[in-house]
C-alpha positions as CSV (number, residue, x, y, z in Angstrom):
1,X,64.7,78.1,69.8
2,X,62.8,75.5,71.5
3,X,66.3,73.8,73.0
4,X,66.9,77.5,74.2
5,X,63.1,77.6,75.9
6,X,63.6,74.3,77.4
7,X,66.7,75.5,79.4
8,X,65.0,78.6,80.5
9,X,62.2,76.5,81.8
10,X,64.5,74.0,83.7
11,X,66.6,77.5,85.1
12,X,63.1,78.8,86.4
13,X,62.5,75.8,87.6
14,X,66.0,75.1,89.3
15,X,65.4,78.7,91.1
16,X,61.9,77.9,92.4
17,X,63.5,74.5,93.5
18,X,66.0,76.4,95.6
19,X,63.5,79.3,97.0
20,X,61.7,76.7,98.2
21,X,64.6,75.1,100.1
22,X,65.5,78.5,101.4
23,X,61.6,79.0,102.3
24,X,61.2,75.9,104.5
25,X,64.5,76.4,105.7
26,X,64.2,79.6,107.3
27,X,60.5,79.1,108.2
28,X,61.2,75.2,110.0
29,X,63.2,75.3,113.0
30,X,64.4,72.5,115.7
31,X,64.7,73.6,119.1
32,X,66.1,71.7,121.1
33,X,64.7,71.0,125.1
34,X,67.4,73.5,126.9
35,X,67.0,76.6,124.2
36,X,64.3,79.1,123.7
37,X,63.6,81.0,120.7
38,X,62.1,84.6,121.3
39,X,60.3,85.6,118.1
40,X,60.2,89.3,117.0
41,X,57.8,89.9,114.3
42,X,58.0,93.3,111.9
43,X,59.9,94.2,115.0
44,X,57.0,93.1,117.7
45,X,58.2,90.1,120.3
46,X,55.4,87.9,120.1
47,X,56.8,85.6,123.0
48,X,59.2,82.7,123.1
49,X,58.9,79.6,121.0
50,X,59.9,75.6,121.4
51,X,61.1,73.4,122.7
52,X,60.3,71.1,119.2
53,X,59.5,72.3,115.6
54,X,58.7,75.4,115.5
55,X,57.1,77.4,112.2
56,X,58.4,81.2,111.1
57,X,57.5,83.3,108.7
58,X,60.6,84.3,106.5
59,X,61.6,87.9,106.4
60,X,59.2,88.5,108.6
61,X,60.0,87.2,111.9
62,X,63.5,87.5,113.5
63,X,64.2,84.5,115.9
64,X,66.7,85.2,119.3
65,X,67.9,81.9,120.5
66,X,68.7,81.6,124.7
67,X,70.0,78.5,126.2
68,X,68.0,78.1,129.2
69,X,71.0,75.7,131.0
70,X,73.3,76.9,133.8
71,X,76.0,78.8,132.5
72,X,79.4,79.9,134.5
73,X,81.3,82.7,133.5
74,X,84.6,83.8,135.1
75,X,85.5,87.5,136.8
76,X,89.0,88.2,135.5
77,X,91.2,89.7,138.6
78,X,90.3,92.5,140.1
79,X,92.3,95.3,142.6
80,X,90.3,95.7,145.6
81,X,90.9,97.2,149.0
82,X,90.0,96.5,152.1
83,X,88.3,98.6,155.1
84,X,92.0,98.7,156.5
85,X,93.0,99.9,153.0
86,X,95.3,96.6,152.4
87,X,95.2,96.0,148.2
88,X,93.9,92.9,147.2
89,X,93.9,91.3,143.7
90,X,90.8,88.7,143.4
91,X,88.9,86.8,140.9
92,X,85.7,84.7,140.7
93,X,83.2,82.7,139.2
94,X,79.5,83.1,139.4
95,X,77.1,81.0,137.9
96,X,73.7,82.2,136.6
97,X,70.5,80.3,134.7
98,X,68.0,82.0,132.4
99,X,64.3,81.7,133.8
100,X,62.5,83.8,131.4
101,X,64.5,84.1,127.9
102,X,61.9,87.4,126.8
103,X,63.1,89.4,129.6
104,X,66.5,88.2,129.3
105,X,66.3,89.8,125.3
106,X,64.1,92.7,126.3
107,X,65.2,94.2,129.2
108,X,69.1,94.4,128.5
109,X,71.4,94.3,125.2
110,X,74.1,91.9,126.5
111,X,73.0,90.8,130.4
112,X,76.6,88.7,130.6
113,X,79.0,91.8,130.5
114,X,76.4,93.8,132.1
115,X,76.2,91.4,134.6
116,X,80.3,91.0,134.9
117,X,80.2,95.1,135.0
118,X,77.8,94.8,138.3
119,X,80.1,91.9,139.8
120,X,82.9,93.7,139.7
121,X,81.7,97.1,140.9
122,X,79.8,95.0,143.8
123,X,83.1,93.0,144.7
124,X,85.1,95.8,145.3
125,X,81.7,97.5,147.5
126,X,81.7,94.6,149.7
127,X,85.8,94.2,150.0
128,X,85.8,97.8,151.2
129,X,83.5,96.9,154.1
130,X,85.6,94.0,155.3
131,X,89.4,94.0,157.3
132,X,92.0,92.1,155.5
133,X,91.6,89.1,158.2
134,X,87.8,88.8,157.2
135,X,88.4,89.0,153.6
136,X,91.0,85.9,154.0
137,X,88.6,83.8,156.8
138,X,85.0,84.9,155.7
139,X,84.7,83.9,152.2
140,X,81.6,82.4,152.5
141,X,80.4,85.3,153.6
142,X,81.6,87.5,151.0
143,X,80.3,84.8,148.5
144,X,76.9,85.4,149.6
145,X,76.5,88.8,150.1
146,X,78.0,89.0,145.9
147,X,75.1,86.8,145.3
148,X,72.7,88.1,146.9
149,X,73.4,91.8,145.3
150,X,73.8,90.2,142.1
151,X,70.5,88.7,142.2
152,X,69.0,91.7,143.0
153,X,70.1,93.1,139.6
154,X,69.8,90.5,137.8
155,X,66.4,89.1,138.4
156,X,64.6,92.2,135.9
157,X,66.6,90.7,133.4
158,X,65.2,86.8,133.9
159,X,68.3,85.9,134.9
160,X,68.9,84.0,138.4
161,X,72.5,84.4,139.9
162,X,72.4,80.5,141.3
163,X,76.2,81.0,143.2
164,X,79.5,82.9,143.5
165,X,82.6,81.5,144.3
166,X,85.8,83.3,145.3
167,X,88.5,81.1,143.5
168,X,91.9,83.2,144.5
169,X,92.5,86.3,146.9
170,X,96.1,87.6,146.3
171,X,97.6,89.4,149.2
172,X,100.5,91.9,148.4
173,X,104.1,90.8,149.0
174,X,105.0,92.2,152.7
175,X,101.4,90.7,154.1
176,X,102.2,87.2,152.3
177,X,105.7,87.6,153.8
178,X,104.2,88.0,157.8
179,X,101.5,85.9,157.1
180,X,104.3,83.1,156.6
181,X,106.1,84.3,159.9
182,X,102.4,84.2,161.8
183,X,101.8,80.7,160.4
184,X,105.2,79.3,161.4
185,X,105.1,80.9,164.9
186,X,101.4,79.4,165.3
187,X,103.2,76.2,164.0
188,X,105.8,76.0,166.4
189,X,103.4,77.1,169.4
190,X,100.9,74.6,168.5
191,X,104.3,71.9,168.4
192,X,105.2,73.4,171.4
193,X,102.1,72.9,173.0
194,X,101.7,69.1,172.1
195,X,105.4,68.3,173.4
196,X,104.5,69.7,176.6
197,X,100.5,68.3,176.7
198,X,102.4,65.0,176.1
199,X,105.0,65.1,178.4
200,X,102.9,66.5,181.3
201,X,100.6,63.6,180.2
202,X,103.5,61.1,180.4
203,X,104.6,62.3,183.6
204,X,101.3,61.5,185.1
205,X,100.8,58.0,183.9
206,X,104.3,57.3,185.4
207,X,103.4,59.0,189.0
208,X,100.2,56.7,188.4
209,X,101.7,53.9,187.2
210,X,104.7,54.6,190.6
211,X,101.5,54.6,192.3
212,X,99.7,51.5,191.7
213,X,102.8,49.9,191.7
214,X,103.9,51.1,195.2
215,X,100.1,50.6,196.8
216,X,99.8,46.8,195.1
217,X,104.1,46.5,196.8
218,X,102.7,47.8,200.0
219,X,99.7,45.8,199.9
220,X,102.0,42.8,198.9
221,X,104.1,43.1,201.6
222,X,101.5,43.5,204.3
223,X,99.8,40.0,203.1
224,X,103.2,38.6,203.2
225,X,103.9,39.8,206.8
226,X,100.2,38.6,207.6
227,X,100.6,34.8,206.5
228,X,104.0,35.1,207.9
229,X,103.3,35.9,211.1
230,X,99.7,33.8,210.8
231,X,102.7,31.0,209.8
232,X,104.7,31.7,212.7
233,X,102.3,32.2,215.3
234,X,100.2,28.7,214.3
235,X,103.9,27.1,214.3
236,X,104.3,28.7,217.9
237,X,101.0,26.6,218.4
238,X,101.7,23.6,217.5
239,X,105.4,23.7,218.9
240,X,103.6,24.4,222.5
241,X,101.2,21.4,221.6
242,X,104.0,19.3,220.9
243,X,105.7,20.3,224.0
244,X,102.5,19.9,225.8
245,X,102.0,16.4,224.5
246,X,106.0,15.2,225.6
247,X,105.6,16.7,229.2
248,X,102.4,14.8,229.2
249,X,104.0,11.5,228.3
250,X,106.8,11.8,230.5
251,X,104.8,12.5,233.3
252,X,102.2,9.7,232.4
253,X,105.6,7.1,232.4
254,X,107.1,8.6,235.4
255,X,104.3,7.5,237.4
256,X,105.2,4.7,237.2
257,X,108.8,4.3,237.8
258,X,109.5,3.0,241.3
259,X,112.6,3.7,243.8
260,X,114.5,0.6,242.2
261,X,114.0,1.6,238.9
262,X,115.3,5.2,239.8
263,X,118.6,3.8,241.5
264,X,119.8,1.8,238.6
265,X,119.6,4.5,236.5
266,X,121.0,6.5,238.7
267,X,124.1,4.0,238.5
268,X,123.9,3.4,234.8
269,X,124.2,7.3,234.5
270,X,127.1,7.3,236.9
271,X,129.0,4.0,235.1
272,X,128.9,5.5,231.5
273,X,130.3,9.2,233.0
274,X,133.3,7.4,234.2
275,X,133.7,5.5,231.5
276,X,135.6,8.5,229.6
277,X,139.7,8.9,229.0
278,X,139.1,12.8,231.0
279,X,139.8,13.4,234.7
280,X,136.7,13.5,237.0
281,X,135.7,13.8,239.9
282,X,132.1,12.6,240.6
283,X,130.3,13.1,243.5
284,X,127.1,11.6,243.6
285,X,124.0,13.7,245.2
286,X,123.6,11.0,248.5
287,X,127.5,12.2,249.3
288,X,126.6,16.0,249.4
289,X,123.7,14.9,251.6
290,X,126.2,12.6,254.1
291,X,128.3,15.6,254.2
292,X,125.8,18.1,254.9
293,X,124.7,15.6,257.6
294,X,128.2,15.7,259.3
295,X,128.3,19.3,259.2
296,X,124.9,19.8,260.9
297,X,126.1,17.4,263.3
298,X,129.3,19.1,264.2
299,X,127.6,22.3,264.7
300,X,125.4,20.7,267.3
């Protein structure tokens, strides 16, 4: 009997061991620096608790925990259409961050899906607003008019919509098919364009290039005639001083030759022209004079 005590004692004890356990378990918590715990208690929110060790009362308050770190959640495809009723299928992200987790518990049951219900509603409000052609330029535009409207929602909830991001717009089949044909035409003007921009600016440097090398020829060839003539004409110079300067000397030594001198010259000239194998017939200058003598005398 007193074995059979003993292990009711140690059971009792075992139990309260383990109630303990579960006590402190359920009363401690941890919270770490990016989580918030909002505390309900007998049903009453007395506010949000941590970061650090916080202290609850078991079975009597209910902890909520909300990560306070920026979260990203993606929009699965939708089927929107545009103000020129083309169909579009698009999908997104949008990134939030909880500011105030009590709100965030008490003002809506699940503010992710009620939040993906208001993207998706909004999307297809702001598609219908906007041609096809601004739906596939403007996307920065349409990013932040889904913001903002998400925002406005959103922010009774403590929740703050930080961005949206557009990540695919599918076009149907036939508007893919002429965007292609648009593309390559622009393509092949643009190509177009650049061959004739570069040849027309080819052509130009050559006629400039023709130019300066025809003005820098012409102005070649006019220096060249320049120092030629200034060559010539300064050769023409001294030529005429050269000239100049023989006449002078002869005159200066035929001063002063004398009569005697003259006549044996004269004979020299007249010995060395007879001297040659040809037939000649010389008659010297004081013949034609005798003659023309006689003849005057005749006459008379």
């Amino acid at each position: 009997m007193f074995g059979t005590d003993n292990i009711l004692i140690y059971c009792l004890i075992g139990v309260a061991i383990i109630l303990v356990v579960v006590f402190f378990a359920a009363a401690i918590k941890i919270v770490p620096e990016y989580r918030r715990i909002v505390v309900f208690r007998l049903g009453r929110c007395i506010g949000a608790k941590g970061p650090g060790l916080v202290l609850l009362i078991p079975f009597v308050d209910r902890p909520i925990t909300v990560d306070l770190r920026e979260q990203v959640r993606e929009i699965p495809a939708q089927q929107s259409i545009t103000q020129d009723n083309a169909p579009l299928s698009i999908d997104f992200l949008w990134y939030y961050k909880v500011f105030d987790p009590v709100q965030s518990v008490l003002q809506v049951q699940n503010f992710e899906l009620a939040a993906q219900g208001i993207a998706t509603t909004t999307l297809r409000s702001v598609i219908g607003g906007i041609l096809l052609d601004g739906v596939l330029s403007e996307r920065e535009k349409i990013n932040t008019a889904l913001r903002a409207r998400l925002d406005e929602v959103t922010e009774r909830w403590g929740v703050k919509v930080t961005n949206v991001e557009i990540r695919e717009i599918i076009p149907p089949r036939d508007v893919q098919d002429s965007m292609n044909r648009q593309l390559t035409a622009e393509r092949t003007r643009r190509a177009v364009v650049t061959e004739s921009t570069g040849n027309r600016e080819a052509a130009i440097n050559v006629a400039q290039g023709e130019k300066q090398a025809n003005i820098l020829r012409a102005e070649g060839e006019k220096q060249s005639a320049i120092l030629k003539a200034e060559g010539e004409r300064q050769a023409q110079v001294l030529r005429a001083e050269g000239y100049q300067k023989a006449l002078e000397a002869i005159f200066a030594a035929a001063k002063n030759i004398d009569q005697k001198t003259m006549t044996l010259q004269y004979f020299e000239t007249l010995k060395s022209m007879a001297s040659g194998p040809s037939t000649k017939y010389i008659f010297p200058m004081e013949f034609t004079s005798l003659i023309s003598e006689f003849v005057k005398k005749n006459k008379e």
